[in-house]
C-alpha positions, 0 to 999 in steps of 0.5 A, spaced: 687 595 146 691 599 141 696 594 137 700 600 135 702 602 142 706 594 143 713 595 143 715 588 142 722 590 139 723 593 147 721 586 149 727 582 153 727 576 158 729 579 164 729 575 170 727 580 177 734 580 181 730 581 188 728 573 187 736 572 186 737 570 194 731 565 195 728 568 200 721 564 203 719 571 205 720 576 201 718 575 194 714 578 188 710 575 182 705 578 178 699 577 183 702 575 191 708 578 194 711 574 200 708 574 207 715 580 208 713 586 204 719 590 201 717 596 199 723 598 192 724 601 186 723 596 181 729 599 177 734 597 184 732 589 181 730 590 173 735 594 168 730 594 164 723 595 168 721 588 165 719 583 170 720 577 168 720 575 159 715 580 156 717 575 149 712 571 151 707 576 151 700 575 146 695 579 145 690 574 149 695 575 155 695 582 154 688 581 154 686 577 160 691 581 165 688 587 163 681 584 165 683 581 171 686 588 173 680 592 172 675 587 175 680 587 182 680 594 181 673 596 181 672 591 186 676 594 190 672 600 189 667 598 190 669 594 198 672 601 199 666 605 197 660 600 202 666 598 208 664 602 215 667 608 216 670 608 222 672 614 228 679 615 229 680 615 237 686 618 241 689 613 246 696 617 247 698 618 254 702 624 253 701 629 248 704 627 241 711 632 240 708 632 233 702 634 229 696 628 229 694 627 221 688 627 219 
């Protein structure tokens, strides 16, 4: 990782507006989401696009998220590229107004 790319002059301790209402359903950390999905952009719950305080970020932190991220990205991957490529049936009973995807 590039030190001369942190900006911790940048850094604030923004809480995520989105949490403000306590919901049991709708929620967002940095690994798990609520069992609701509510798809926003996060400038609509951070004025600054921090999610959270960016003052207690360590080049060790740093470090560890961005390990953790490659690792479930390349198992990702890697789940997508062996999983069973499954064939798309049509089970319509009348003739979509539209056209079918894919």
């Amino acid at each position: 990782m590039n030190a001369d790319l942190i900006q911790l002059d940048q850094a604030v301790n923004e809480g995520i507006k989105f949490h403000e209402h306590n919901s049991l359903y709708q929620w967002v950390d940095l690994w798990a989401a609520g069992p609701v999905a509510v798809t926003s952009w996060t400038s609509e719950y951070t004025e600054s696009g921090v999610c959270g305080d960016a003052l207690l970020a360590t080049p060790e932190k740093g470090r560890l998220l961005f390990d953790e991220a490659v690792k479930n990205l390349i198992g990702s991957s890697d789940e997508f590229y062996t999983r069973e490529v499954m064939t798309r049936k049509d089970h319509h009973t009348a003739q979509p107004l539209s056209d079918l995807p894919g």
